[in-house]
N, C-alpha and C positions, 0 to 999 in steps of 0.2 A: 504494500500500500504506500502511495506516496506522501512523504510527509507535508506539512503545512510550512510554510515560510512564513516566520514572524516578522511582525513589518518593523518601521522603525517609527515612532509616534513622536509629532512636533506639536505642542503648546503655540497656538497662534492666536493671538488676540490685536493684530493691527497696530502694536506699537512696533519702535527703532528695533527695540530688542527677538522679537518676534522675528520679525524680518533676515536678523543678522542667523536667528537659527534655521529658521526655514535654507537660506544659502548654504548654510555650515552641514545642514542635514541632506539635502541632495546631492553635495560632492563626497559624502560616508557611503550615499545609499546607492551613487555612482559605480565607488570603487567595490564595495562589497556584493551589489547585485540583488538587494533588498526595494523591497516596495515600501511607499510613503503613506502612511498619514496622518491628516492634517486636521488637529481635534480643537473644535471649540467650544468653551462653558458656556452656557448663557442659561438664565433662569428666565426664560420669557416664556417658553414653554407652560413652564408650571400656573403662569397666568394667564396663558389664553383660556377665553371663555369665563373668568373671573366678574370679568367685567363687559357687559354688554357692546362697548366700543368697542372692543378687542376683538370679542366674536365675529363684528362684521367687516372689521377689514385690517390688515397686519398693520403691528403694531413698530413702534421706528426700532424695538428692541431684536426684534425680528429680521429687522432691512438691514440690518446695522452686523448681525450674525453671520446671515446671507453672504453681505458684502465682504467679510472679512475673511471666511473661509472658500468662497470664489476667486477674490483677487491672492491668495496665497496660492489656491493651486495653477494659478494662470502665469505669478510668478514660478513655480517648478517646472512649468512647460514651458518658459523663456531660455530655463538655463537649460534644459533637460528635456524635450519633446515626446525621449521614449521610454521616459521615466514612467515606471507604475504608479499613479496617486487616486490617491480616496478621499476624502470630507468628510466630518462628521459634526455632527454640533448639541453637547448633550445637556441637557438640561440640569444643570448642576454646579454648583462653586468650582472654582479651576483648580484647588489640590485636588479635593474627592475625586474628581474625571479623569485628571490624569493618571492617580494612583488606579483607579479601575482600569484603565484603558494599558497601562505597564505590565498589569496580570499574564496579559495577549500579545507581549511587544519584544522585538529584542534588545530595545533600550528607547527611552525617553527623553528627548532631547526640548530644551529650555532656553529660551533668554536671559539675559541676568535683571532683567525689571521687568514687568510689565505696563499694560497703558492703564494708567492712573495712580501709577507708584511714584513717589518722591524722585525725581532725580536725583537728588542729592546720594542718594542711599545707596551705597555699594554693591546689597543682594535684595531683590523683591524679596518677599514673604513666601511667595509660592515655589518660588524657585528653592527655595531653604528647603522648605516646609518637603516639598517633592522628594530633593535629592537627601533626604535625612531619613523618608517612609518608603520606598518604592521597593517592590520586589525582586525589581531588574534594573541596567545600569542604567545611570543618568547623567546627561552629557550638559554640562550649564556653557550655554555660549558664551566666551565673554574674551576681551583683549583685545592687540593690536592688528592692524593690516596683515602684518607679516605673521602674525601666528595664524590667524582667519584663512588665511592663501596657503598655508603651510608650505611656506617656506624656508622654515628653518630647518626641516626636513627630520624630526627628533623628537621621539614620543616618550615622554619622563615617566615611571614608574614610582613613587613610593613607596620603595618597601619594609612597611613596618609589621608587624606580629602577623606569625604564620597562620595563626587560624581565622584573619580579617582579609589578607590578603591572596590567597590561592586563589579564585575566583577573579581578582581584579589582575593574576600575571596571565592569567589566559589571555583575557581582553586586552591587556599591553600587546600580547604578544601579536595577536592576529591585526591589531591595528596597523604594528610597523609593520606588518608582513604586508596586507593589503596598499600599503603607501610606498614601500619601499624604501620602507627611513631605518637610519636607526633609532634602536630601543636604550635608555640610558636609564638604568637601575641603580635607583641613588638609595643609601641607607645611614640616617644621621646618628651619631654618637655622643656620647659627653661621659666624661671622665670627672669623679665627685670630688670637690674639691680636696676633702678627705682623705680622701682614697688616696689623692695624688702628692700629697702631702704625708702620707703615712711613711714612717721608716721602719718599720716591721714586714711593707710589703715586701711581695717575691724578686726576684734577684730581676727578673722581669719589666720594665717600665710599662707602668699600670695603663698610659695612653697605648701602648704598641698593645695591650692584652684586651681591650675593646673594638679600635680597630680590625682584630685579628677578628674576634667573635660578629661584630658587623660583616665582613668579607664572609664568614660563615655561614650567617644567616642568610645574607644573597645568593650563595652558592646551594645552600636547599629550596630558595623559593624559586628560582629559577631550572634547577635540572631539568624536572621533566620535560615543562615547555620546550628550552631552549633544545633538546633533543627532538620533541615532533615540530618545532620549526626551524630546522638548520639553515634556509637561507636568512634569517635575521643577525642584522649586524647588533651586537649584544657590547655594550660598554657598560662595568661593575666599576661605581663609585662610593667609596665609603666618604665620607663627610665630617670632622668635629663642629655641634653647631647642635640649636634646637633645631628638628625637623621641619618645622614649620616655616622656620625663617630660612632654613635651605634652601626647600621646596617653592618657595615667593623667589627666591633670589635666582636658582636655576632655572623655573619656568618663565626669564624672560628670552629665552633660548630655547625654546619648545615651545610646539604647535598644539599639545595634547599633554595636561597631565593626568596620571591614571591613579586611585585611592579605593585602597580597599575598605568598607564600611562591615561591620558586625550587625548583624541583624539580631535581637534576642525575641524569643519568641514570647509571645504575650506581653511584649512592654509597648506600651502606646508612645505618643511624644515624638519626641525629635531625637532619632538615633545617629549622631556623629558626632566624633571624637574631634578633639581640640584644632590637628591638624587639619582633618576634612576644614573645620569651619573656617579655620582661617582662609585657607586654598581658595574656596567658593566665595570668598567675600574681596580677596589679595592678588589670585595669580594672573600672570600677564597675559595668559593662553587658555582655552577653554578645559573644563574640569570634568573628566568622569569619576563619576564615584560610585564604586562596583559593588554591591551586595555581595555576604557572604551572612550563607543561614548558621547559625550557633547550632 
């Protein structure tokens, strides 16, 4: 029996941000050979017929839905003509629909604001809210020209704790595969003040014995991929530094950084850890942050 191809699912609601994902999401769905589509909330549904006006002729919340996921799929067939795309428009707030529509997707792909969010504001609400709850990965658009065009040709990994990240070295890996880039598998360290100070420690300098154990942990989180995709160019970076401020600092040199996320099961809320939050609020290049079930 032939399997089903999960599509790739874009948040479109007619702002800048919208926009830059809907582009960002057609040249993934290019190279990978997935189908599009293009989901929009709106609660006007829920009110037709509420109101006798409504009932007899559509209402501007309606024209306004219409318009928004019309004119996105007609920008996909500017860039893209034989691209696969669909529309959808569900009646429902834009976390809940997305997170429903991610159940069915191979990954969920966002803007970093939507229209009617603060500009000022670093990360929309939904975009948080999304890449903190979703089942599958989720790609937040955000950055310069040159990351957007991927041209820097270099898809960053973070690799932190083995049982958040398996799941997100897949997705590393097949990204750079399907681009052609390299994959840069960064792992940050730090050495306790303590520790490095101590003169009881082993004959060993305590910074070279972190180090080593970082280099370590890249080398388990990576074997197996790095063996079922041997044409990926693979570059193991250890780092001293919080991860966070790494991960900000090298992602202005990547097109793509990639974060594994812990899902636990039955915790409601916003599931991401300090690094994720920083990344999706900081980096210079768009952010996936890949589930991984506890």
């Amino acid at each position: 029996m032939e399997t089903m191809t999960l599509p790739l699912v874009v948040g479109v609601d007619g702002s800048d941000g919208s926009l830059l994902a809907i582009d960002w999401a057609v040249d993934l769905a290019t190279r990978s050979g997935l189908p599009l589509r293009l989901v929009h909330a709106s609660l006007w549904e829920r009110y037709e017929g509420a109101f006798p006006s409504l009932s007899r002729e559509r209402s501007s919340e309606q024209v306004l839905a219409e318009h928004i996921v019309g004119s996105a799929a007609e920008r996909v067939r500017r860039h893209n003509p034989d691209l696969s795309v669909s529309t959808k428009t569900v009646p429902d707030e834009a976390v809940s629909a997305l997170l429903d529509e991610g159940r069915n997707a191979t990954a969920l792909i966002t803007g970093s604001r939507g229209r009617g969010e603060l500009k000022g504001t670093l990360l929309g609400s939904v975009s948080l809210a999304v890449a903190a709850r979703a089942d599958c990965p989720v790609v937040v658009v955000r950055g310069d020209k040159a990351a957007l065009s991927g041209s820097h040709e270099r898809v960053l990994l973070g690799a932190g704790d083995l049982d958040a990240c398996r799941a997100a070295v897949g997705f590393a890996f097949e990204e750079a595969e399907v681009r052609g880039c390299e994959l840069d598998v960064v792992r940050a360290w730090r050495c306790p003040a303590r520790e490095a100070a101590d003169d009881t420690a082993p004959a060993e300098d305590p910074e070279h014995q972190h180090e080593k154990q970082a280099a370590a942990l890249i080398e388990s989180l990576v074997a197996d991929a790095s063996a079922a995709h041997p044409d990926v160019r693979l570059r193991r970076t250890t780092v001293e530094g919080a991860a966070r401020k790494v991960l900000v600092h090298r992602s202005t040199a990547a097109d793509l950084v990639v974060l594994g996320a812990r899902r636990r099961s039955g915790r409601f809320g916003l599931q991401l850890g300090r690094v994720s939050h920083t990344l999706l609020h900081h980096a210079a290049c768009p952010v996936a942050v890949v589930p991984n079930r506890a």
